[in-house]
C-alpha positions as CSV (number, residue, x, y, z in Angstrom):
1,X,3.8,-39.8,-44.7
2,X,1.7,-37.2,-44.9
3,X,-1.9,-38.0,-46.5
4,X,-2.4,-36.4,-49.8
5,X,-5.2,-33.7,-49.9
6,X,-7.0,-34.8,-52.8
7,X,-9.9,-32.5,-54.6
8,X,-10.8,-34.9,-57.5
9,X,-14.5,-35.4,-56.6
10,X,-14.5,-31.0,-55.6
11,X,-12.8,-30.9,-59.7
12,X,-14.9,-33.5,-61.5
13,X,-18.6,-31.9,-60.5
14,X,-18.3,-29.7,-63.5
15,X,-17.3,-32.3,-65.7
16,X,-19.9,-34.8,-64.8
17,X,-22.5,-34.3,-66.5
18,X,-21.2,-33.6,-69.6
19,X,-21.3,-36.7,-72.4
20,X,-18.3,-37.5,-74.3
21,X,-18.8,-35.5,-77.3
22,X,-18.6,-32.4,-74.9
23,X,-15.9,-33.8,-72.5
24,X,-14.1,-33.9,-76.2
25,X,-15.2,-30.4,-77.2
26,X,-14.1,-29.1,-73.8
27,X,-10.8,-30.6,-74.0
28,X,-10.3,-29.3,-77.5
29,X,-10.8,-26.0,-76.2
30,X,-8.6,-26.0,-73.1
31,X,-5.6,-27.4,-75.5
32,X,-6.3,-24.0,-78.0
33,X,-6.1,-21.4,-74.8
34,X,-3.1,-23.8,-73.6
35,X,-1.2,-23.1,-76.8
36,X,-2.7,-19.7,-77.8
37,X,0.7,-17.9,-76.1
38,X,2.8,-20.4,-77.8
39,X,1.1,-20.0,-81.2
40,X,1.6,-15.9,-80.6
41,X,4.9,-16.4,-79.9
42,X,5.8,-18.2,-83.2
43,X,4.2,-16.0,-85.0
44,X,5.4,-13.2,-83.6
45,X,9.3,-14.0,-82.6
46,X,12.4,-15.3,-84.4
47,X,15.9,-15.6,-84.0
48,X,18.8,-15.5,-86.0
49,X,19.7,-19.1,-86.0
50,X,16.2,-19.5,-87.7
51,X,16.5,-17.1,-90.2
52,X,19.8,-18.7,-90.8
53,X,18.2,-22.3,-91.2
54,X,15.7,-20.4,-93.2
55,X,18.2,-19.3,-95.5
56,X,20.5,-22.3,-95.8
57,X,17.2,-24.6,-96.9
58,X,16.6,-21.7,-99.4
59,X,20.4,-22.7,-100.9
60,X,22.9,-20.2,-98.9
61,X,26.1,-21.4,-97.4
62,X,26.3,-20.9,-94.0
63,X,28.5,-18.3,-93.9
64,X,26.0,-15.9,-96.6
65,X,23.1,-16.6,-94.3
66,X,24.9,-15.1,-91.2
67,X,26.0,-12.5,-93.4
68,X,22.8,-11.6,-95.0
69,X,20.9,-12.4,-91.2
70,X,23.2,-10.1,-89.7
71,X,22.6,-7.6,-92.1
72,X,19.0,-7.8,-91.9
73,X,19.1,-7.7,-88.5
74,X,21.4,-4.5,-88.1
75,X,18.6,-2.9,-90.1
76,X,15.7,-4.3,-87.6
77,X,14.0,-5.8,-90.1
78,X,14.6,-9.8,-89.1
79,X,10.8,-10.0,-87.5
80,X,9.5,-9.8,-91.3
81,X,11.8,-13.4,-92.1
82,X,15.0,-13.4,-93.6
83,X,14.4,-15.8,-96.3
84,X,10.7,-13.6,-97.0
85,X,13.0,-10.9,-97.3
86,X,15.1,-12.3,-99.8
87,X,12.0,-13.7,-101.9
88,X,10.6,-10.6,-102.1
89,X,13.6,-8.4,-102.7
90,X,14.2,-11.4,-105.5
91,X,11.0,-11.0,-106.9
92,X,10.6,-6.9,-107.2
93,X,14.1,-6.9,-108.9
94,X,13.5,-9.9,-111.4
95,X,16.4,-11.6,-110.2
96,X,17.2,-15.3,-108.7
97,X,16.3,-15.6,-105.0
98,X,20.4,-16.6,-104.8
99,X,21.1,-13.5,-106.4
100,X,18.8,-10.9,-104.2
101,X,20.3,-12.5,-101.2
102,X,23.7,-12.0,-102.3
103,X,22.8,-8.2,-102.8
104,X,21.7,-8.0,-99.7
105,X,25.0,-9.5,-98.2
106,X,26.5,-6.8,-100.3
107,X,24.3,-4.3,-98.9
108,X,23.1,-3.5,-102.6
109,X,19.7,-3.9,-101.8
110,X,19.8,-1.7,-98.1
111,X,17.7,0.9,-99.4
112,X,15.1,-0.8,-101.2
113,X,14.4,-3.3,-98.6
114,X,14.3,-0.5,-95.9
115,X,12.1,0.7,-97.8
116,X,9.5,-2.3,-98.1
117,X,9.5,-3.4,-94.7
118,X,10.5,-0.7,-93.0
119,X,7.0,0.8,-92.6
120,X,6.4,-1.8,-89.1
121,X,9.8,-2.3,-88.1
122,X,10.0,-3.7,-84.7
């Protein structure tokens, strides 16, 4: 077998002198840039199959949600949230959040909700 070619004491010089309240400290922030891309990427990506889950939680069968998902979606509007979309649409028009979503399944509320998030559309 081949002998391992082990740095440890070349990587722990930095470390050494630091006391466990900065070993902590440093460790905190090496886990923060470690999940900085995966936090960006939460924010900042979705898929349909969330935004359906999003919807059915909000009280849509699963069927409506596809529908209203694939509606939002044909209109390139699914990075603002599905079920954001159907709150808000909801709460401009005065109606039940069940309601607004079935308008927008019926493509009764296309214009409007181009309209409102249309502006940064990815």
């Amino acid at each position: 077998m081949k002998p391992r070619n082990d740095d440890f004491e070349t990587r722990r010089k930095p470390l050494e002198a630091m006391d466990d309240d900065a070993l902590k400290s440093y460790f905190f922030e090496l886990t923060d840039r470690l999940l900085d891309p995966i936090m960006t990427m939460a924010y900042d990506y979705t898929t349909p199959a969330i935004e359906r889950s999003v919807l059915m939680r909000m009280g849509f069968s699963s069927a409506e949600a596809k529908m209203i998902t694939d509606h939002i979606l044909d209109h390139g509007l699914l990075s603002h949230g599905a079920g954001h979309i159907v709150y808000r649409m909801a709460k401009d028009n005065n109606m039940a959040i069940r309601e607004a979503g079935l308008n927008i399944q019926d493509q009764a509320l296309t214009d409007q909700m181009k309209e409102v998030f249309a502006h940064d559309a990815k």
